[in-house]
C-alpha positions as a Markdown table, in Angstrom:
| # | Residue | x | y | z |
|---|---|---|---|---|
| 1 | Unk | 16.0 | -32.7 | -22.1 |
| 2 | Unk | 18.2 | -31.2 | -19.5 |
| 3 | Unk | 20.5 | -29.4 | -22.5 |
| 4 | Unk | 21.7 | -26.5 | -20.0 |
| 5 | Unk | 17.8 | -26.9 | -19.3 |
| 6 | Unk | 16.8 | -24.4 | -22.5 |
| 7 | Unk | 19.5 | -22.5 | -21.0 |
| 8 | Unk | 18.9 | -20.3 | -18.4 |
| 9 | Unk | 15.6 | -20.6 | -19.1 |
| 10 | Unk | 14.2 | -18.1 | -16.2 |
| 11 | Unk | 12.7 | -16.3 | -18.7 |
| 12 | Unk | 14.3 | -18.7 | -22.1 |
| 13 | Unk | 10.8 | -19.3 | -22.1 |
| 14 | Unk | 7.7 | -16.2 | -22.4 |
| 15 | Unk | -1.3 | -19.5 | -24.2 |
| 16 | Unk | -3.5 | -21.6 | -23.9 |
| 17 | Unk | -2.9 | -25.5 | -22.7 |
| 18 | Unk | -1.4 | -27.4 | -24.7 |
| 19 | Unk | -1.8 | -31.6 | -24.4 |
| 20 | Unk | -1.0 | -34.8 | -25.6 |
| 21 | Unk | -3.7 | -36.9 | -26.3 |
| 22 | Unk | -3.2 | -40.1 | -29.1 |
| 23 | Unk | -6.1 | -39.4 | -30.8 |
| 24 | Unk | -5.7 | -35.3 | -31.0 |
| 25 | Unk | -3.7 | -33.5 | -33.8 |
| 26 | Unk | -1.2 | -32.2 | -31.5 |
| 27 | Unk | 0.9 | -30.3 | -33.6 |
| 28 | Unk | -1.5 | -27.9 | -34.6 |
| 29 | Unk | -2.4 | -27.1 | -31.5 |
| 30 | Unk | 0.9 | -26.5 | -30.6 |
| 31 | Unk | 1.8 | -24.2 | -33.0 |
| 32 | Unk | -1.5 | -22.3 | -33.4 |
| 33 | Unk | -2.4 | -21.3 | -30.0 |
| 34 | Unk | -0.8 | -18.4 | -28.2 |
| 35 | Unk | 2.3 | -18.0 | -30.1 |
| 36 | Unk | 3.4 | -14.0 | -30.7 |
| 37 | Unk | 2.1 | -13.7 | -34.1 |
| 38 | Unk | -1.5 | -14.7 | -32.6 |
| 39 | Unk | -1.8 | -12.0 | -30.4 |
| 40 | Unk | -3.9 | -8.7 | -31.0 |
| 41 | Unk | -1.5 | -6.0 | -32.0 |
| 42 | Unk | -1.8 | -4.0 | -28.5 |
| 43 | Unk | -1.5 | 0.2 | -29.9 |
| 44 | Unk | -0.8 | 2.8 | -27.6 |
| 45 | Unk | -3.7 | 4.9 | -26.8 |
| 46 | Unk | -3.4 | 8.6 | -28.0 |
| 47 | Unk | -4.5 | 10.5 | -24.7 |
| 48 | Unk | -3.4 | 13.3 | -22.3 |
| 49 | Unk | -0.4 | 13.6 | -20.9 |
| 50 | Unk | 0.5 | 10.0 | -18.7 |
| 51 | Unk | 0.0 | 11.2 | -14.6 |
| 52 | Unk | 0.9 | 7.9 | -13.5 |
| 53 | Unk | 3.2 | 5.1 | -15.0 |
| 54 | Unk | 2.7 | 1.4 | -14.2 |
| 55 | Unk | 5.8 | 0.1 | -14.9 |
| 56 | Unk | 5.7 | -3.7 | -15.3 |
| 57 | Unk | 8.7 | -5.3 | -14.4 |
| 58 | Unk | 9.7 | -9.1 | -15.8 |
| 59 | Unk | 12.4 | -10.7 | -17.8 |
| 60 | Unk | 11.4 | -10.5 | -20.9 |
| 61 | Unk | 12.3 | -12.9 | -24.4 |
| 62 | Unk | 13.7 | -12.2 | -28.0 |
| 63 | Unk | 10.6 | -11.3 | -30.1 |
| 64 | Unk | 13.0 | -12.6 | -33.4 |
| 65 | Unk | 16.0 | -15.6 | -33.5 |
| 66 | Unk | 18.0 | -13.0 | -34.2 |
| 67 | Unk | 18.2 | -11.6 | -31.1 |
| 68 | Unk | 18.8 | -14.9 | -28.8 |
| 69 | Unk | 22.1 | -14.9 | -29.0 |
| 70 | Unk | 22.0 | -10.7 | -27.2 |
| 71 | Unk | 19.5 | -12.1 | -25.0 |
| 72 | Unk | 21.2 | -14.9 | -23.8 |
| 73 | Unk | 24.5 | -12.8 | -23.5 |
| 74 | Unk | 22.8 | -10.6 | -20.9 |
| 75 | Unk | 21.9 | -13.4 | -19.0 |
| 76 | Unk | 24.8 | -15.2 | -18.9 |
| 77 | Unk | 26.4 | -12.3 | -17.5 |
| 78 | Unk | 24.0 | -11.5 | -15.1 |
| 79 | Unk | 25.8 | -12.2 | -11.7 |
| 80 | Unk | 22.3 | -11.7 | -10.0 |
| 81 | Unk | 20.9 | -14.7 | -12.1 |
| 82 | Unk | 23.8 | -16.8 | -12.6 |
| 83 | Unk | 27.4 | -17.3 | -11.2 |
| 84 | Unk | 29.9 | -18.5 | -13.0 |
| 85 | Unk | 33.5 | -19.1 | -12.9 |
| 86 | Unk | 35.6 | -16.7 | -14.7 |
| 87 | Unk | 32.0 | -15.2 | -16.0 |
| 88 | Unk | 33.2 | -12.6 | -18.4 |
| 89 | Unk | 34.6 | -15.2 | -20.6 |
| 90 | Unk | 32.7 | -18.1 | -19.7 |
| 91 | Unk | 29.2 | -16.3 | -19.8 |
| 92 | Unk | 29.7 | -15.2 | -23.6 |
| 93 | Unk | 31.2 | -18.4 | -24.5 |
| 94 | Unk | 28.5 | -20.6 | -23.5 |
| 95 | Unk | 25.7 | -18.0 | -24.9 |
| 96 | Unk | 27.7 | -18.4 | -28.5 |
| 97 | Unk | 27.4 | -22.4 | -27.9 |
| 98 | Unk | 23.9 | -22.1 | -27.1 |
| 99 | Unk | 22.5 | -20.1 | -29.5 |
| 100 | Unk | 21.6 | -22.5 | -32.2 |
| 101 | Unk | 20.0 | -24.9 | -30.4 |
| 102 | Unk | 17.4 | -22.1 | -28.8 |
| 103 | Unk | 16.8 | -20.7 | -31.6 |
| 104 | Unk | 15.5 | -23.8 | -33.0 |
| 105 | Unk | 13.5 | -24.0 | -30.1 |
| 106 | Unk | 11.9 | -20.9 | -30.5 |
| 107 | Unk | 11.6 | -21.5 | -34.2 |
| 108 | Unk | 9.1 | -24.1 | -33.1 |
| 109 | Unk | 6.8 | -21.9 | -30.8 |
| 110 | Unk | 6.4 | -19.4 | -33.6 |
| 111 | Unk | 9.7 | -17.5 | -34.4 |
| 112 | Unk | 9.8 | -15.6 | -30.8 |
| 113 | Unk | 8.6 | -15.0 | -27.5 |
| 114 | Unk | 5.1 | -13.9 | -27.1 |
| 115 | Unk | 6.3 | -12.0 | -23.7 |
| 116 | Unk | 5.9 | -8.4 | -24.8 |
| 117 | Unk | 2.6 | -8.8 | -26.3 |
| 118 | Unk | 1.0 | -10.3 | -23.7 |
| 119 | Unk | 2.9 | -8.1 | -21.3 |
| 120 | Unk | 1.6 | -5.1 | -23.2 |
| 121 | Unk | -1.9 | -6.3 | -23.9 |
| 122 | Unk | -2.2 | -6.8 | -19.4 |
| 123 | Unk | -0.4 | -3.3 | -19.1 |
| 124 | Unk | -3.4 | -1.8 | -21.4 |
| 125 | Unk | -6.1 | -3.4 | -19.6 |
| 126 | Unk | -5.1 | -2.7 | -16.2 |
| 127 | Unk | -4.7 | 1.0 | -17.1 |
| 128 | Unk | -7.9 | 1.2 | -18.6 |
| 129 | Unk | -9.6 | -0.3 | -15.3 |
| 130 | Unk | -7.0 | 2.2 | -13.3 |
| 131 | Unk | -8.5 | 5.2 | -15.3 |
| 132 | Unk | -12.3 | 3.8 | -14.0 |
| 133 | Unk | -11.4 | 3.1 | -10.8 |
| 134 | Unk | -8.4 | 6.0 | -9.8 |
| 135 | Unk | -9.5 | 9.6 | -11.9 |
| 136 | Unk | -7.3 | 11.3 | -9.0 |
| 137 | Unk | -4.2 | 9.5 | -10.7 |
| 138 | Unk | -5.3 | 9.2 | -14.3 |
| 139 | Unk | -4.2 | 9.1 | -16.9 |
| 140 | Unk | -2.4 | 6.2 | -16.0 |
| 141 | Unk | 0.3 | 4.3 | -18.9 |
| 142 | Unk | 1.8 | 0.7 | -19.1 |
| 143 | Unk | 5.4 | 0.6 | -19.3 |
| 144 | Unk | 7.3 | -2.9 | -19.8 |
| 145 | Unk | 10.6 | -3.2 | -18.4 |
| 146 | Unk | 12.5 | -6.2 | -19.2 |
| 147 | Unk | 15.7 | -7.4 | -17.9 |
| 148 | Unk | 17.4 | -9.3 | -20.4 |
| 149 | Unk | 15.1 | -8.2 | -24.0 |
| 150 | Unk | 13.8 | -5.3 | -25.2 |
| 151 | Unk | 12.6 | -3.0 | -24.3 |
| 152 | Unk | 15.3 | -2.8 | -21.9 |
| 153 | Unk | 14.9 | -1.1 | -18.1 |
| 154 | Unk | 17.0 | 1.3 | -19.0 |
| 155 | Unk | 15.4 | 2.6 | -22.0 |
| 156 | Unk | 12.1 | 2.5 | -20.3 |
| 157 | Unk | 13.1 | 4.2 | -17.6 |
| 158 | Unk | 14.8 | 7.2 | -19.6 |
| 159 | Unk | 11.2 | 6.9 | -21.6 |
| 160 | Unk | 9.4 | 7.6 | -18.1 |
| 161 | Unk | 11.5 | 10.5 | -16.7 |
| 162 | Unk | 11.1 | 12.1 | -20.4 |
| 163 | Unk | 7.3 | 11.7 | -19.9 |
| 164 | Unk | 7.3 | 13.7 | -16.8 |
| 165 | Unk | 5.0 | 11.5 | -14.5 |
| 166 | Unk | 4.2 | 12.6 | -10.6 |
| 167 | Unk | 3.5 | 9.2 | -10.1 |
| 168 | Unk | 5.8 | 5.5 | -10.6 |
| 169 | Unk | 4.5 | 2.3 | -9.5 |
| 170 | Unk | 7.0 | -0.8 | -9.7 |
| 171 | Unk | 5.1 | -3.7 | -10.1 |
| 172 | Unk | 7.1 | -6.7 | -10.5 |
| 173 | Unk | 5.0 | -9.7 | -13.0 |
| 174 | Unk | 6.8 | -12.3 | -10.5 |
| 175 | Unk | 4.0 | -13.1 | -8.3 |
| 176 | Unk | 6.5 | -14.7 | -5.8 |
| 177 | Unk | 10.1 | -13.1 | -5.3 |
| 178 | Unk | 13.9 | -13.9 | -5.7 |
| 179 | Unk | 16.6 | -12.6 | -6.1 |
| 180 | Unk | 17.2 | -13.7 | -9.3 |
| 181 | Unk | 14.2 | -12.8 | -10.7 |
| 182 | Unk | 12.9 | -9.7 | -9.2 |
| 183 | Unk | 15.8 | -8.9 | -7.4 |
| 184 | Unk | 18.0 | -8.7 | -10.3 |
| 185 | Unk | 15.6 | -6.0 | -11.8 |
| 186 | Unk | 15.2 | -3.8 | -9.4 |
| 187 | Unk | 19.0 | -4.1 | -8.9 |
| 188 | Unk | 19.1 | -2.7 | -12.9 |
| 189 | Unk | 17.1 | 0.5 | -11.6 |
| 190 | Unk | 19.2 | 1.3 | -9.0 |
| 191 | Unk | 22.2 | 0.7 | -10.9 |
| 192 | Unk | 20.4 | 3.0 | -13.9 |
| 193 | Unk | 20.2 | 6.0 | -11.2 |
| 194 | Unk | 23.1 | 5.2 | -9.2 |
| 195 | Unk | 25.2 | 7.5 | -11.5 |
| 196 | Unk | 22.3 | 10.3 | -12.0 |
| 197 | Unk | 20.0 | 12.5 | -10.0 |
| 198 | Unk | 17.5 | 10.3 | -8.4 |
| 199 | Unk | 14.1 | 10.7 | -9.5 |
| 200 | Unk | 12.7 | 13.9 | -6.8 |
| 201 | Unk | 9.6 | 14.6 | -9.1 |
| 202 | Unk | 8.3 | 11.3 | -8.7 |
| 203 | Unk | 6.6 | 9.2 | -5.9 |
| 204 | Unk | 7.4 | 5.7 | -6.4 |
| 205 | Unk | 5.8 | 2.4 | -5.0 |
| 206 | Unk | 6.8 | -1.2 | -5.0 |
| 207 | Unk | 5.2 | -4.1 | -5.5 |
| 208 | Unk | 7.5 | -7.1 | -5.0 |
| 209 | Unk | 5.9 | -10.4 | -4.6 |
| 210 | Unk | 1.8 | -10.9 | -4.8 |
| 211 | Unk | 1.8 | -14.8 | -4.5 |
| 212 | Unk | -1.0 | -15.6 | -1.9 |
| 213 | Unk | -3.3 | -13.0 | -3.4 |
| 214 | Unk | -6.5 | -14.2 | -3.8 |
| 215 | Unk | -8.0 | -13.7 | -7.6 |
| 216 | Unk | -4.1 | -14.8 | -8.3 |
| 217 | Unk | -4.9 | -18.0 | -7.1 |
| 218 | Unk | -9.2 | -18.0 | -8.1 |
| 219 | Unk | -7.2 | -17.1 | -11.7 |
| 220 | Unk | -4.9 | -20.2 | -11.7 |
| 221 | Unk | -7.5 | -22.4 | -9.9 |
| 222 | Unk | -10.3 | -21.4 | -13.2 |
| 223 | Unk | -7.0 | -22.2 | -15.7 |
| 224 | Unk | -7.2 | -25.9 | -14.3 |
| 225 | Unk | -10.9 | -26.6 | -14.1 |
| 226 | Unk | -11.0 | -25.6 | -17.4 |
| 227 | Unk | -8.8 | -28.4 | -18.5 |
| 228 | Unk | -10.2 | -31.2 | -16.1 |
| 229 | Unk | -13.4 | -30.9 | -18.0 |
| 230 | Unk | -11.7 | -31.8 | -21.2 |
| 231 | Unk | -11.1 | -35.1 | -19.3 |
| 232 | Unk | -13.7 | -37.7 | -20.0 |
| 233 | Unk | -16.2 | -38.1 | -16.8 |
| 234 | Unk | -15.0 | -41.7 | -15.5 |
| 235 | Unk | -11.2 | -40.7 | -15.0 |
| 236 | Unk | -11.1 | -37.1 | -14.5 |
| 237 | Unk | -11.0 | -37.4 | -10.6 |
| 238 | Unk | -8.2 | -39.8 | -11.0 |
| 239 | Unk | -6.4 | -37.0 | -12.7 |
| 240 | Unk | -2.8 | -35.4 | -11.0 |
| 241 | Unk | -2.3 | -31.8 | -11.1 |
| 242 | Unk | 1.2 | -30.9 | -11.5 |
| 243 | Unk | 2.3 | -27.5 | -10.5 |
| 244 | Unk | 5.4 | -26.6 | -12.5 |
| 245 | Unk | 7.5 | -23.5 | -11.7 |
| 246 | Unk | 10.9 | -22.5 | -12.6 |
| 247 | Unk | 14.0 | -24.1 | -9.9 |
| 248 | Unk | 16.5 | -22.9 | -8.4 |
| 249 | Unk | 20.2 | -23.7 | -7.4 |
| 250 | Unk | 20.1 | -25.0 | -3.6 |
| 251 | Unk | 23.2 | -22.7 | -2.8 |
| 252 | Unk | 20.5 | -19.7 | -3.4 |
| 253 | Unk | 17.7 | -21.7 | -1.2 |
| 254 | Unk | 19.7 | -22.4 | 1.4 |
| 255 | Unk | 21.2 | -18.9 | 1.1 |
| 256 | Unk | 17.4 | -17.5 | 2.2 |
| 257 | Unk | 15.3 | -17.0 | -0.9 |
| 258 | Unk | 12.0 | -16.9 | -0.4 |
| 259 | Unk | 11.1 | -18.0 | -3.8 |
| 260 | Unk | 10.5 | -21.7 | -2.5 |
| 261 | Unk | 8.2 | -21.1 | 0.6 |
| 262 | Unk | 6.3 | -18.3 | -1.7 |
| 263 | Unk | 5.3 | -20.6 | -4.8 |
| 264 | Unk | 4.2 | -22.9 | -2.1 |
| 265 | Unk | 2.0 | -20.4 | -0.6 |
| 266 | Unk | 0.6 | -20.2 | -3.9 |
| 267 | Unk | 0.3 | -23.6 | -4.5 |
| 268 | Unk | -1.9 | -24.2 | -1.4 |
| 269 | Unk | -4.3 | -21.1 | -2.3 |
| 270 | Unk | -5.0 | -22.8 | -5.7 |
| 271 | Unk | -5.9 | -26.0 | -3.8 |
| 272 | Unk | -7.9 | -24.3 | -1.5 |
| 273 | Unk | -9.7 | -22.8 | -4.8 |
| 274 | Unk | -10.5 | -26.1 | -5.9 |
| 275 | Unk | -11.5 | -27.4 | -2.3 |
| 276 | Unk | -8.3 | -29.8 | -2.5 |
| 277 | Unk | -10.6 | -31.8 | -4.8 |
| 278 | Unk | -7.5 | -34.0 | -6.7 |
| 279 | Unk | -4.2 | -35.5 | -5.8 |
| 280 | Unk | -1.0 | -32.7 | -6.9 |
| 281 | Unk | 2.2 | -31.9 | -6.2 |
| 282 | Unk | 4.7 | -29.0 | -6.9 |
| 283 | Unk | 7.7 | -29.8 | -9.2 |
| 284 | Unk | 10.7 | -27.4 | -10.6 |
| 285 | Unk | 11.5 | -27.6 | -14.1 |
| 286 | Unk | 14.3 | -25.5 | -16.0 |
| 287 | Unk | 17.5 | -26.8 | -14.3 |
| 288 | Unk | 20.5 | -24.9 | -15.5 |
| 289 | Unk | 23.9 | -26.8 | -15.1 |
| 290 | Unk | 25.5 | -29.7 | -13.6 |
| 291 | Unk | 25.0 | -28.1 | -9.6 |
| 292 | Unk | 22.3 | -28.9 | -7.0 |
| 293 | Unk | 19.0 | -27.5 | -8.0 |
| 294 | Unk | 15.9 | -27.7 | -6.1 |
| 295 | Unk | 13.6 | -30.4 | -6.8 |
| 296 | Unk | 11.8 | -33.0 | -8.0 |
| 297 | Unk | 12.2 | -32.1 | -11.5 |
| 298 | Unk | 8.9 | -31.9 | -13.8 |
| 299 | Unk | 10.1 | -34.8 | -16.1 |
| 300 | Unk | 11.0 | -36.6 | -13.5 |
| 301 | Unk | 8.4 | -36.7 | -11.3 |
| 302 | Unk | 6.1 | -37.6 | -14.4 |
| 303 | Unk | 8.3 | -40.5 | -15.0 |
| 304 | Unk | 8.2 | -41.5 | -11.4 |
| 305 | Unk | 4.3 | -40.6 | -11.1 |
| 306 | Unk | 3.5 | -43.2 | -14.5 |
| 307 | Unk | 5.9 | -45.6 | -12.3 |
| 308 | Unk | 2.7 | -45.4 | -9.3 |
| 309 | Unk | 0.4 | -46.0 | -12.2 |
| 310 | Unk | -0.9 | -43.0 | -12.5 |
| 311 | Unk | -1.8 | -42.4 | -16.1 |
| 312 | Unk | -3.7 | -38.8 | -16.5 |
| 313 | Unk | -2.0 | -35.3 | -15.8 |
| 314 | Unk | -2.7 | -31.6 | -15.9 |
| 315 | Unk | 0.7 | -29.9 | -15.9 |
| 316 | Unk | 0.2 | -26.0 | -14.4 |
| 317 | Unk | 2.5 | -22.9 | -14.6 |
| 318 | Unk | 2.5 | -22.0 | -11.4 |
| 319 | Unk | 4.9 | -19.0 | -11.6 |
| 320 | Unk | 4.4 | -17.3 | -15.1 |
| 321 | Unk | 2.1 | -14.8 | -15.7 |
| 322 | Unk | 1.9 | -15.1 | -19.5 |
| 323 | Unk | 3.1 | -17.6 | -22.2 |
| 324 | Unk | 6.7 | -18.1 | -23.4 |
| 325 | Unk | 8.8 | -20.5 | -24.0 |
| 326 | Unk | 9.0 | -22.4 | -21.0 |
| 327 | Unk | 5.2 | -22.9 | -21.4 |
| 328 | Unk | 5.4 | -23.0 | -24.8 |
| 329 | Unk | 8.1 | -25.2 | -25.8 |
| 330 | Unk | 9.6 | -27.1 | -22.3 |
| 331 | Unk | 5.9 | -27.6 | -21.1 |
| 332 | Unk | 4.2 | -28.4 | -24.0 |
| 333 | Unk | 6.4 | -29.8 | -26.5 |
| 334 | Unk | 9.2 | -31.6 | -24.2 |
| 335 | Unk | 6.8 | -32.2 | -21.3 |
| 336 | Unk | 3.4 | -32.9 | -22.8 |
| 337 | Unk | 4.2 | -34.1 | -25.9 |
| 338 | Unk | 7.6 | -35.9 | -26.3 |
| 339 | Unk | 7.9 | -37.5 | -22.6 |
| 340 | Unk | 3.9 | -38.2 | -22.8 |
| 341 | Unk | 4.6 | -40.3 | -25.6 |
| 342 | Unk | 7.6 | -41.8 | -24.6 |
| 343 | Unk | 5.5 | -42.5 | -20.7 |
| 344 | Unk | 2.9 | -44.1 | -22.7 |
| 345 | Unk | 0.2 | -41.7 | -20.6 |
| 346 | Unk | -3.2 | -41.7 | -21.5 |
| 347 | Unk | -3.9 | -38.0 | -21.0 |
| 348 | Unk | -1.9 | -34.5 | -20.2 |
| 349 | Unk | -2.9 | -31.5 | -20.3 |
| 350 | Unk | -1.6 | -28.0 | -19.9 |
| 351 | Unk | -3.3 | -25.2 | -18.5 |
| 352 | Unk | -3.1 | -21.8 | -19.7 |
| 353 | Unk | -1.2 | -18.9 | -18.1 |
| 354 | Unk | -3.1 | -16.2 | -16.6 |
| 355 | Unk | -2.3 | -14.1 | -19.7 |
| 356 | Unk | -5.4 | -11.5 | -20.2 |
| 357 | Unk | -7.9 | -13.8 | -18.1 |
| 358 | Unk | -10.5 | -11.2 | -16.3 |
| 359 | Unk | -10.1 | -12.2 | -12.8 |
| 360 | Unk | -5.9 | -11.6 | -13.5 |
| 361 | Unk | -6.9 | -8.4 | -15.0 |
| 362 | Unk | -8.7 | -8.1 | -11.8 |
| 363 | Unk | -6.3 | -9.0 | -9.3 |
| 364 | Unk | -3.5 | -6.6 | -11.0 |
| 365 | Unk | -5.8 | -3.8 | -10.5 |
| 366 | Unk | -6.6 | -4.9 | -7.0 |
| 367 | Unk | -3.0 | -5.0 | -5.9 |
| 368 | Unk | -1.9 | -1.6 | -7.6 |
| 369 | Unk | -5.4 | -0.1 | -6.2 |
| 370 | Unk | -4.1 | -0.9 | -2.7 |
| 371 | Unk | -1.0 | 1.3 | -3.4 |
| 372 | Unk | -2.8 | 4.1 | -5.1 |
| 373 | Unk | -4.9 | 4.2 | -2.1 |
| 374 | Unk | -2.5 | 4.2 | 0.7 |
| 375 | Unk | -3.8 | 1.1 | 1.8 |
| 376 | Unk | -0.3 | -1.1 | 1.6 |
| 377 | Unk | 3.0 | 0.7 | 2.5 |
| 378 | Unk | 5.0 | 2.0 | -0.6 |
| 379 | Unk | 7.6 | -0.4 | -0.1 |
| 380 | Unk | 7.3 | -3.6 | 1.6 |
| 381 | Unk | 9.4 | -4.4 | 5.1 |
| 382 | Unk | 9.9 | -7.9 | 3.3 |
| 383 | Unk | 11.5 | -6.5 | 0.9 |
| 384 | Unk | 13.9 | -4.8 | 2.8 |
| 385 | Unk | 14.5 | -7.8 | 4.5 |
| 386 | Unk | 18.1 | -9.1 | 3.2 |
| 387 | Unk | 18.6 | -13.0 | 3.1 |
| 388 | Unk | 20.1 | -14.2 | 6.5 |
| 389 | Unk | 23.3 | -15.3 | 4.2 |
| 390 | Unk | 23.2 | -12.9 | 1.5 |
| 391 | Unk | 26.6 | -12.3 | -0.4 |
| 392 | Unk | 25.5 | -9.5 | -3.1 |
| 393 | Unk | 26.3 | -5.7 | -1.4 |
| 394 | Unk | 24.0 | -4.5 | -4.7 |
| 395 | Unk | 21.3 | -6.3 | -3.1 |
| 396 | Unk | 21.6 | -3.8 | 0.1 |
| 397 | Unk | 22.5 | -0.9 | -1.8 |
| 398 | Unk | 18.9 | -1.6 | -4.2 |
| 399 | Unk | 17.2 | -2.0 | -0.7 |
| 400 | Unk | 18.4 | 1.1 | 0.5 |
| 401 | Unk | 17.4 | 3.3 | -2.6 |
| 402 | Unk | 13.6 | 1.8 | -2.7 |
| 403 | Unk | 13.5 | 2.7 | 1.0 |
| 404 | Unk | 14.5 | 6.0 | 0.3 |
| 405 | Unk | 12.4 | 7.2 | -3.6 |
| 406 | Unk | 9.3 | 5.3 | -2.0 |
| 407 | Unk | 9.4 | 7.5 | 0.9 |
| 408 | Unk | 5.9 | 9.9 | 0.6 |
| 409 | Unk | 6.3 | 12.8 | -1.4 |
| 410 | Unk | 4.4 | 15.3 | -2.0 |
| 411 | Unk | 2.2 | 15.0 | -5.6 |
C-alpha cells in the first residue's frame, strides 16, 4: 500500500464518506458517490464584463487516464514538490513506470479526478455570494489554476489578463501552507511573469493559508458528526476520529515548513467544535519514497490503534477541500475498505470533504470578504516569511514579486 504511496500523491488524489461496514454493499457506495461524472455540470454564467477574478489556486488531477501519465510528468519534475537525483531523467522515468498502475486506480474512482468540478462548482458559489455581498467589485469570476492538470496556471492566467479585470485575488484551496503545495504555485506565477510586463492594471491580493478559520473548522467538525450518527448509539462514543492529511519528507519539516504546526492548528479547532467529545489523533498518509516522512502513517496507526483494541473509526480529510483521489481511492478503498477488512474492524467511516457544504461556501466568502474590504493586508507578513533553512532562491524571488503586485493600487 506504500507503491510510491499512489505516487506523489499531493494532489494523485482530487465526496461523500465512504466506509466499511460487513453488512453494507460497499462497493456501490464507493463507486457511486462523488466520483466526476456525479457532479452537476457547473456552466459559466453569461454576464457583464468580469471586475474582479477569484483565482483559485490548487493542484489539480487528470479529468481522463489518458492524461496521468502528463500529469504525473509535471510532478515529477517539479523541484518545488519533489527532489530527485539526476531529476530530468529520473523524474520522467519513474512517471512512465508509474503510469499504469494509477491509472488503474483512477479507473476505480470513476475514470478521473473530480478536482475541477468541484473546484468550479465552489468558484461559482462563492462568486454568486461575492456579487450579494461586494456590488463595488462585481461582477466577480471563478478562475481555477492548477499546478500540475488542466487548466494549467499559465493558461489561466493569460485567460485573466485577456479579460481585462481591475481586480485579482489569489486564493490558495490549501487551507494550511507549504512550500510544496502552495508555494510551488505561486512560484509558477512568478515564473509566468518573470519574462513579461508585470500585471500594472491589476490590484492583486493573497490569500495563503486559512487553516484556524473558524467556519473551516465548524465545516469539518459538521462532516464528522454527520458520520458518528451513522454509528449505532452503544459504541459511538467509543468511536476514534482519525485526522488524515497528506505528509511530508522530514528534510522539508525540519527545513521550516509550516505545514505541520498549521494542520495541527486545524486539528485542535475541529476538536474544539465538537467540545473534544471523542478520543483522535492526526496521522499523515501519502508517503512518497524510501526517505524519512513525517508520521505516524494512516495505515499504520489503524493497525497499531486495532492492536489497543479499539475497533470503530471515523477517518477525516483534514487538508483537502474537495474529493479526489486520495479521498477517493487511498482513504476509502485502501484505508476503509481493504486494511478494514484485513483489521477485522467493526466499523469505519469516512467523512466527506468540505466540497460545496454551505458553511465552506461561507467561510470562502468570509476570507475573500476580508480582502475586498481592506480588513487583512493584501499579502500576508507570514508569507513573506522565508523558512529559517530555506534552499530554493525562487522561493525569495516569488516572495519578492507578491510584495511588490499586492502593493495598493489605485482601481
Amino acid at each position: 500500500m506504500n507503491s510510491l504511496r499512489n505516487c506523489i500523491s499531493h494532489s494523485l488524489r482530487g465526496g461523500k464518506y465512504n466506509h466499511f461496514d460487513p453488512s453494507s454493499n460497499w462497493y456501490s457506495i464507493c463507486s457511486k458517490q462523488f466520483s466526476a461524472s456525479t457532479l452537476p455540470e457547473v456552466k459559466e454564467k453569461i454576464t457583464e464584463k468580469a471586475k474582479t477574478g477569484i483565482l483559485m489556486i490548487n493542484m489539480g488531477g487528470p479529468q481522463t487516464t489518458d492524461k496521468v501519465h502528463d500529469y504525473l510528468l509535471r510532478i515529477m519534475t517539479d523541484r518545488d514538490m519533489i527532489q530527485l537525483p539526476v531529476q530530468g531523467t529520473l523524474g520522467p522515468y519513474i512517471a512512465r513506470r508509474r503510469t499504469p498502475e494509477i491509472q488503474k486506480k483512477y479507473s476505480e474512482i470513476g475514470g478521473g479526478s473530480p478536482i475541477l468540478k468541484w473546484t468550479k462548482r465552489q468558484g461559482e458559489l462563492l462568486c454568486e455570494k461575492l456579487d450579494e455581498l461586494s456590488p463595488n467589485t462585481a461582477p466577480h469570476k471563478p478562475y481555477v489554476a492548477f499546478r500540475y492538470a488542466d487548466p494549467l496556471t499559465e493558461v489561466t492566467l493569460e485567460k485573466m489578463e485577456s479579460d481585462g479585470l481591475e481586480r485579482v485575488i489569489a486564493f490558495s484551496q490549501y487551507p494550511q501552507y507549504s512550500c510544496a503545495t502552495t508555494g510551488s504555485s505561486l512560484n509558477a506565477i512568478h515564473d509566468f511573469y518573470s519574462c513579461r510586463k508585470e500585471p500594472s492594471n491589476m490590484k492583486w491580493n493573497l490569500i495563503d493559508r486559512w487553516s484556524t478559520h473558524p467556519l473551516l473548522a465548524k465545516t469539518i467538525a459538521e462532516r464528522i458528526s454527520e458520520q458518528l450518527k451513522e454509528f449505532p448509539s452503544d459504541i459511538r462514543q467509543d468511536v476514534m476520529i482519525l485526522f488524515s492529511a497528506h505528509s511530508l519528507p522530514l528534510k522539508a519539516v525540519n527545513r521550516g515548513d509550516t505545514y505541520p504546526s498549521e494542520v495541527g492548528a486545524t486539528v485542535h479547532a475541529v476538536m474544539e467544535e465538537l467540545k473534544f467529545s471523542h478520543q483522535y489523533a492526526l496521522v499523515w498518509q501519502s508517503k512518497v519514497g524510501p526517505l524519512p516522512w513525517l508520521g505516524p502513517f494512516t495505515d499504520d496507526a489503524l493497525k497499531a490503534y486495532v492492536k489497543q483494541g479499539k475497533k470503530n473509526f471515523i477517518l477525516v480529510p483534514v487538508a483537502f477541500v474537495n474529493e479526489h483521489i486520495e479521498t477517493l481511492h487511498e482513504m476509502d478503498i485502501e484505508y476503509c475498505h481493504d486494511l478494514g477488512k484485513e483489521l477485522g474492524v467493526n466499523m469505519i467511516r469516512r467523512a466527506a470533504a468540505p466540497n460545496d457544504h454551505p458553511l465552506f461556501i461561507n467561510a470562502l466568502t468570509d476570507i475573500v470578504m476580508s480582502h475586498l474590504k481592506g480588513n487583512s493586508p493584501s499579502v500576508s507578513p507570514k508569507f513573506l516569511t522565508r523558512c529559517p533553512h530555506c534552499v530554493n532562491a525562487r522561493c525569495g524571488l516569488t516572495k519578492s514579486w507578491f510584495q511588490k503586485v499586492c502593493q495598493d493600487k489605485k482601481k
